[in-house]
C-alpha positions as CSV (number, residue, x, y, z in Angstrom):
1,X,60.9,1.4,7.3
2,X,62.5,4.4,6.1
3,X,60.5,6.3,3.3
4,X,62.0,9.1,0.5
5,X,63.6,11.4,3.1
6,X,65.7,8.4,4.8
7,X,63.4,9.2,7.9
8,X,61.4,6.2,9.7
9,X,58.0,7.0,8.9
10,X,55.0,5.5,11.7
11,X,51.5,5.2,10.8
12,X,49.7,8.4,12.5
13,X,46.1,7.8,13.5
14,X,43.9,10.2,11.5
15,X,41.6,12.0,14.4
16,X,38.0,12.9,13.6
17,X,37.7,16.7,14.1
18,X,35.7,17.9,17.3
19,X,31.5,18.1,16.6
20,X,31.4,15.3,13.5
21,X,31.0,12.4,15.1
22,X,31.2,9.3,12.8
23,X,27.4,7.7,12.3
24,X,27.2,3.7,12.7
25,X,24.9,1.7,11.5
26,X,23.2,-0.7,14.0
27,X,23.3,-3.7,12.8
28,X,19.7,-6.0,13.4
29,X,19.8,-9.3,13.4
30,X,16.7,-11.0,13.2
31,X,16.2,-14.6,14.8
32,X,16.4,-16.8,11.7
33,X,20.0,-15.3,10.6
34,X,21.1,-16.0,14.1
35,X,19.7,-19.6,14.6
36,X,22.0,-20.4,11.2
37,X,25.0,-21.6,10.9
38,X,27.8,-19.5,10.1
39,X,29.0,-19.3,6.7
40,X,30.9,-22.7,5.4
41,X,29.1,-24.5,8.2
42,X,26.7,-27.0,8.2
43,X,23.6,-27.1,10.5
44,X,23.2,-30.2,13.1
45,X,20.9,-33.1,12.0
46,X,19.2,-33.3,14.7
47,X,18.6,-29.9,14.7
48,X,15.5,-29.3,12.3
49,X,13.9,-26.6,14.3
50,X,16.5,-24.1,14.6
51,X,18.9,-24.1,17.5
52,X,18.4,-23.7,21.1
53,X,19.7,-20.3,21.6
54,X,17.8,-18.7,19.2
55,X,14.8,-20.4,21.0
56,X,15.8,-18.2,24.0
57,X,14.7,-14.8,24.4
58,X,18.1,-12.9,25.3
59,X,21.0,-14.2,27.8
60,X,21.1,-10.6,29.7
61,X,17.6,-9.9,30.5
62,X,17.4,-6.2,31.4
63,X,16.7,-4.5,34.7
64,X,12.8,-4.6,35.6
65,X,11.9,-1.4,35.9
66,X,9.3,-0.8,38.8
67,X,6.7,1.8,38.7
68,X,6.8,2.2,42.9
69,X,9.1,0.4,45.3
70,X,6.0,-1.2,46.5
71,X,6.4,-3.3,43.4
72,X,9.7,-4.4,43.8
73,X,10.6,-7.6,45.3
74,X,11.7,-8.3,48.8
75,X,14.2,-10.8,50.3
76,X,12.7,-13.7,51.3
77,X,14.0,-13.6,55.0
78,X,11.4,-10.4,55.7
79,X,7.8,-11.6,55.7
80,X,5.1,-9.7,53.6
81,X,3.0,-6.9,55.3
82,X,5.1,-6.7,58.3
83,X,6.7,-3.8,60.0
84,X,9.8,-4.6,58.8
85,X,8.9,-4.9,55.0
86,X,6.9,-1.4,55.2
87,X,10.1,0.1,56.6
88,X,12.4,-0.8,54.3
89,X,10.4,0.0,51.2
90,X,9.7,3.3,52.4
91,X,13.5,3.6,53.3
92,X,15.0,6.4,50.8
93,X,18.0,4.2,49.5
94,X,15.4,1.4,48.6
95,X,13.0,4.2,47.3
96,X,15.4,5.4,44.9
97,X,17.1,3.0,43.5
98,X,13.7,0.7,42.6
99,X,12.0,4.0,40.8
100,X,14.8,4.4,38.9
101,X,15.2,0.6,38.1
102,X,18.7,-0.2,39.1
103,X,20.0,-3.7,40.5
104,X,20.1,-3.3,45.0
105,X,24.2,-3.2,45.4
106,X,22.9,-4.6,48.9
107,X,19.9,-6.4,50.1
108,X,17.4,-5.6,52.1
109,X,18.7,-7.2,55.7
110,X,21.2,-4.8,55.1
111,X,18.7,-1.5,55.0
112,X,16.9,-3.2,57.8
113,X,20.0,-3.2,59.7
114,X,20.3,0.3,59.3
115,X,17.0,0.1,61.5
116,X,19.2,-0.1,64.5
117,X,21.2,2.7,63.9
118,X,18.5,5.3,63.0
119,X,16.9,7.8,65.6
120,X,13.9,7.0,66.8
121,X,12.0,10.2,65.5
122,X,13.2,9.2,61.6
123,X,11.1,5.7,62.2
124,X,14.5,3.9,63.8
125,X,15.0,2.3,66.6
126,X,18.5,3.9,68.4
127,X,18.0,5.8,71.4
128,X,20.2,8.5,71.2
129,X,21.0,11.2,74.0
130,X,22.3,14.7,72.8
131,X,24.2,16.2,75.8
């Protein structure tokens, strides 16, 4: 739409100047206000004690966070206390990513199979020949 000066005039989105940050209020909801119904709504009948999701603790649990990668659990293809469990939790990828909490992005066959590509002297089993 053109304004006074027979220009067409856009909205211009107003920028927040570098360093002020705009502060947000989290909002908290506890678990009554989100068993009701929303506004305008009304609740089930059969439904006296609240709903089933708010019986529920949270849909995304978070991350476990282990203290050492001992703690963390193993596939259940490799059996407890054998060779192959003690070498793939003391594997650095494994190591790493447990202490720090993270999800695996692969399992643990697949840092045992990097057993048969690792030297022998790193705790591996390829024989390897330097000419």
């Amino acid at each position: 739409a053109p304004d006074a000066s027979g220009e067409d005039s856009l909205p211009v989105a107003r920028r927040q100047p570098p360093g002020r940050a705009r502060k947000r209020r989290a909002v908290v909801e506890t678990e009554e206000e989100l068993s009701a119904p929303p506004r305008g709504e009304a609740s089930p009948a059969g439904d006296a004690s609240g709903s089933a999701a708010a019986q529920q603790t949270a849909l995304v649990q978070a991350p476990a966070r282990y203290a050492s990668s001992s703690e963390a659990p193993l596939d259940k293809m490799i059996e407890p206390g054998s060779a192959d469990e003690r070498w793939v939790r003391s594997h650095p990828l494994f190591v790493q990513i447990a202490e720090r909490g993270y999800p695996h992005p692969f399992g643990e066959r697949e840092i045992l199979a990097l057993k048969s590509y690792t030297p022998k002297q790193y705790g591996g089993d390829a024989e390897l020949t330097f000419c």
